[in-house]
C-alpha positions as CSV (number, residue, x, y, z in Angstrom):
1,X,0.0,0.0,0.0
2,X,1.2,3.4,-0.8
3,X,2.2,5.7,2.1
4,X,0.5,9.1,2.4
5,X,-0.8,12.1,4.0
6,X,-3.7,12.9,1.2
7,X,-7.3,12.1,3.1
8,X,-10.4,11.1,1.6
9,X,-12.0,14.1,0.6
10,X,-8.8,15.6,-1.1
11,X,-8.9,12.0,-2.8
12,X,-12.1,12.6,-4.0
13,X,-11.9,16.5,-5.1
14,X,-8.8,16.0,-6.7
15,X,-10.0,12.9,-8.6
16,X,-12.9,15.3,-9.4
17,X,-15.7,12.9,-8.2
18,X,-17.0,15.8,-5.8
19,X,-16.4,19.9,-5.7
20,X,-15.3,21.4,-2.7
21,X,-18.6,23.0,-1.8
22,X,-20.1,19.2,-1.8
23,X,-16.6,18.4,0.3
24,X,-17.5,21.2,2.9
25,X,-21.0,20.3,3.2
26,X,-20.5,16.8,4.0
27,X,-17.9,17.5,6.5
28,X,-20.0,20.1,8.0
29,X,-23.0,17.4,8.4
30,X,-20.0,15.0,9.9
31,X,-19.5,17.4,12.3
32,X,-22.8,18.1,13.5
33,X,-24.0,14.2,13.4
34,X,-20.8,12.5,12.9
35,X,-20.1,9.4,11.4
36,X,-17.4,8.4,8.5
37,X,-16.7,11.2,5.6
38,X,-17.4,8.7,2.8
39,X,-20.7,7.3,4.4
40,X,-22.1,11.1,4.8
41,X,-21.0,11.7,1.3
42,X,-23.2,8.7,0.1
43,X,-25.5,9.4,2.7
44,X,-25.7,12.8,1.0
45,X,-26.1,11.9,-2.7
46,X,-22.7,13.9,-3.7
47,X,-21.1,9.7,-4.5
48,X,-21.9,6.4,-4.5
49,X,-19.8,3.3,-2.9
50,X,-17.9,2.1,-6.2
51,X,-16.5,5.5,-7.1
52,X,-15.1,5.9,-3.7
53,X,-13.5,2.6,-3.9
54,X,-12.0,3.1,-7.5
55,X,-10.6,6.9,-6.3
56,X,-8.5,4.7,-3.1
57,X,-7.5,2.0,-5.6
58,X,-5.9,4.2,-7.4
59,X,-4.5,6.1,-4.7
60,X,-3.2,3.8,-2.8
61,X,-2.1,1.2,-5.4
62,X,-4.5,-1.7,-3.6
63,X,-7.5,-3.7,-4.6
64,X,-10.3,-3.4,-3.1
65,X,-11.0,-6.9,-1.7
66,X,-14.2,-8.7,-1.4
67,X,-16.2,-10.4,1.6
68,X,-19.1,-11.9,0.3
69,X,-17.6,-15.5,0.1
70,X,-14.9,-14.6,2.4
71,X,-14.3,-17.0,5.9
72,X,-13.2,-15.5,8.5
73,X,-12.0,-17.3,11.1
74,X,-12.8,-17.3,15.2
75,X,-9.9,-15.9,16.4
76,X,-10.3,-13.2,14.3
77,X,-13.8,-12.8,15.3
78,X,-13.0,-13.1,18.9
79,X,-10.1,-10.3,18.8
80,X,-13.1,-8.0,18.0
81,X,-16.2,-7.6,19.8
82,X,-19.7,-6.7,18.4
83,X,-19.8,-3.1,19.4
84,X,-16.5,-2.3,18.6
85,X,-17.3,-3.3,14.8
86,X,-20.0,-1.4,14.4
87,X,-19.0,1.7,16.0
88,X,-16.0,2.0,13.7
89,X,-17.4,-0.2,10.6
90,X,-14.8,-2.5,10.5
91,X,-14.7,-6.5,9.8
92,X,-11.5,-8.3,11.5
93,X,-9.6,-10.7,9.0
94,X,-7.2,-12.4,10.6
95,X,-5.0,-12.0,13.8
96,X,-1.1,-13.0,13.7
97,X,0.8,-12.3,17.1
98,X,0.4,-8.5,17.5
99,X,-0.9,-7.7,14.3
100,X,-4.8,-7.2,13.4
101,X,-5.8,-7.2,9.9
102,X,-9.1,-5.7,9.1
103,X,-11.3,-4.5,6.3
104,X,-12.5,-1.0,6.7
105,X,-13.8,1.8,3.8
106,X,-11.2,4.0,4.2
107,X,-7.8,3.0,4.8
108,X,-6.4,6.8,5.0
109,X,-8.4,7.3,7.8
110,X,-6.1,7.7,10.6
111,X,-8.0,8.2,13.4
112,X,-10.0,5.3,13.5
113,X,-7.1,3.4,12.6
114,X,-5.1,5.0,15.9
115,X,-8.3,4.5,18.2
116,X,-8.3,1.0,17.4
117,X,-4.6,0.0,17.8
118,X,-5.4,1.9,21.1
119,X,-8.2,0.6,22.6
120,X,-7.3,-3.4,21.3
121,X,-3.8,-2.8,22.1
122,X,-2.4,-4.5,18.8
123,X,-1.0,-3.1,15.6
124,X,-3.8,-2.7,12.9
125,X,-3.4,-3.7,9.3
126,X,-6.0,-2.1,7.0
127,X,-7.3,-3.4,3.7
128,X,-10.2,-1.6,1.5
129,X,-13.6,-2.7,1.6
130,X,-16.6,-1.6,0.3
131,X,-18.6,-0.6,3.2
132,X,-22.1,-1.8,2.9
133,X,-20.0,-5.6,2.2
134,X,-18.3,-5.2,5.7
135,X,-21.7,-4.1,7.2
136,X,-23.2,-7.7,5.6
137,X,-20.6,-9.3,6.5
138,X,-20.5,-7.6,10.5
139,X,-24.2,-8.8,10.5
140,X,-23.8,-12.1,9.6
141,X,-20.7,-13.5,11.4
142,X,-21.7,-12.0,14.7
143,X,-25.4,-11.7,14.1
144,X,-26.6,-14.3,11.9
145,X,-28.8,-12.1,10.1
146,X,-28.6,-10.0,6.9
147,X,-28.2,-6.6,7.0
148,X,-30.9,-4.4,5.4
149,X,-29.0,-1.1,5.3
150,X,-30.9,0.3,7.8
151,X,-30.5,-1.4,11.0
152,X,-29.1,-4.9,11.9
153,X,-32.5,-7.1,12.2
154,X,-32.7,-10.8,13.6
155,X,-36.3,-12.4,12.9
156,X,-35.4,-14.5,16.8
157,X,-35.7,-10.5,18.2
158,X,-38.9,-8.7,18.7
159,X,-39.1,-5.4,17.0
160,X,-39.0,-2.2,19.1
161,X,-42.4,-0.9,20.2
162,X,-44.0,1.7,18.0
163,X,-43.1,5.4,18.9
164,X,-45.9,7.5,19.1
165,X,-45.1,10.8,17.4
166,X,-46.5,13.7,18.9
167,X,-47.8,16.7,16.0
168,X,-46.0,20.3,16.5
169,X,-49.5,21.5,16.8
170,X,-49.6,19.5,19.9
171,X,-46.3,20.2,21.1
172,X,-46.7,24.1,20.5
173,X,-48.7,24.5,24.1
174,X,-45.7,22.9,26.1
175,X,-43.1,24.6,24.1
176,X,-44.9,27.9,24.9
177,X,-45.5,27.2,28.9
178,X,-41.5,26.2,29.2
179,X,-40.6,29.3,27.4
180,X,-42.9,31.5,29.6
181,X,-41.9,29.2,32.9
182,X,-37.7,30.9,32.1
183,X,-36.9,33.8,34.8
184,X,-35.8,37.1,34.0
185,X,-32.9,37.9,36.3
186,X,-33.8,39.8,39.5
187,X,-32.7,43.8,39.3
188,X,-33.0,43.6,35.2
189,X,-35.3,46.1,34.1
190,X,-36.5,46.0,30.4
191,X,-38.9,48.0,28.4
192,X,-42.0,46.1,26.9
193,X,-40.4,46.2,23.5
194,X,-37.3,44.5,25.4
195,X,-39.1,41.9,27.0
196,X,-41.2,40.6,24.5
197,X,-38.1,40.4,22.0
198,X,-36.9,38.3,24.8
199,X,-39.4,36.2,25.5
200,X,-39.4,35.0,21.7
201,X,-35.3,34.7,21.8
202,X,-36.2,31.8,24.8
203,X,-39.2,30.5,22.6
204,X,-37.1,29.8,19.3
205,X,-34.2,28.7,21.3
206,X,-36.4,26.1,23.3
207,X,-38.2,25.2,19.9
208,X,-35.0,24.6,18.7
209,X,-34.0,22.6,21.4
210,X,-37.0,20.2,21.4
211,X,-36.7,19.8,17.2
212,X,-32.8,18.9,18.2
213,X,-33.9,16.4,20.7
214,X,-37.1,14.8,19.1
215,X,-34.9,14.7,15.5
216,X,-31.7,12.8,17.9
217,X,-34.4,10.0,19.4
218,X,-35.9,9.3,15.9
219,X,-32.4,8.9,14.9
220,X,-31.2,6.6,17.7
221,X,-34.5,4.2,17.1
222,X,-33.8,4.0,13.8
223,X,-37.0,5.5,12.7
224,X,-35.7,7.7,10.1
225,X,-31.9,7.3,8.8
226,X,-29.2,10.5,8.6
227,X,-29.8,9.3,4.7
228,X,-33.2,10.3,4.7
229,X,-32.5,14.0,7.1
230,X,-29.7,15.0,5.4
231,X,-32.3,14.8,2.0
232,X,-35.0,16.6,3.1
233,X,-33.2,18.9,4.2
234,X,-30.8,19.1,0.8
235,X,-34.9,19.3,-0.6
236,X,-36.0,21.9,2.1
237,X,-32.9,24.4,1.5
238,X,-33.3,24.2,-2.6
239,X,-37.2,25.7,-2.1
240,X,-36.1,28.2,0.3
């Protein structure tokens, strides 16, 4: 594997795949939800999987290798618990004395690659992927289940309970009381003007608070997907 300093989305840009206003978007949204630069990319619609993987091919003079009919063995499996895989989207190869082989999306990326060595306390040997292969193949070596590209789902597990969600009509009473409920600071005076411009400041930021929160828990129970967000709101900011 070639050695360098070039990252993914200077990769990318410079093969001319994306511009550098879709490069700044994307690492704007992986900075406000996080998650890998290449997945928010796809997530966003700027690239699909195969032209990431032909950009780092080329880059790095490697091939990108392929799990579908690939056996892994236990040891490998064992050196790498469930959690740990999914957080940072890896699938563990094969484990020889200190060294960790594993496939992951994005080789240049650094960070993951440092986090890991530190937290498993062995060297790590990276090899490109594509990612929605080493999300199969996480799902069924430590699941037993396929993975639908949402969420990881096992027909032996109950589905999560229905969440019921509540209209902003509805909601617009208890934002309004919690915003009126906020104390102005003892010895502050304010004209009316003053303390009505006020009073809507707390309102939007509260508003804004509960959109954050409501929009984090639909997230988190995989109701809607940061695919799905991140294009209504590429849809919402092209009407405004």
């Amino acid at each position: 594997m070639k050695h360098g300093k070039k990252r993914l989305g200077e990769m990318l840009t410079e093969a001319g795949v994306i511009d550098n206003m879709q490069l700044n978007s994307a690492l704007g949204q992986q900075k406000q939800w996080g998650g890998k630069l290449g997945s928010v990319l796809i997530e966003m619609g700027f690239v699909d999987e195969q032209s990431i993987v032909s950009v780092l091919e080329k880059q790095l003079g490697v091939k990108c290798m392929s799990l579908e009919n690939s056996e892994i063995p236990q040891k490998a499996l064992n050196a790498v618990k469930l959690d740990i895989a999914k957080k940072y989207c890896i699938m563990p190869l094969d484990v020889d004395k200190n060294t960790l082989s594993i496939a992951i999306s994005d080789p240049t990326d650094v960070r993951t690659l440092d986090e890991l060595s530190f937290i498993l306390g062995v060297r790590i040997k990276p090899a490109l992927a594509i990612e929605s292969e080493i999300k199969n193949a996480i799902a069924r070596y430590y699941e037993g289940t396929v993975h639908t590209g949402k969420t990881y789902k096992s027909a032996r597990e109950p589905m999560p309970p229905k969440m019921q969600i509540i209209r902003t009509e509805a909601a617009a009473p208890l934002i309004e009381q919690n915003a009126e409920d906020m104390q102005i600071e003892r010895g502050t005076t304010f004209s009316p003007e003053e303390i009505s411009e006020k009073s809507a400041d707390q309102k939007r930021t509260f508003s804004e608070t509960v959109v954050e929160a409501l929009t984090a828990i639909l997230l988190e129970k995989g109701i809607i997907t940061k695919e799905e967000l991140a294009r209504k709101i590429k849809e919402k900011s092209s009407k405004s």
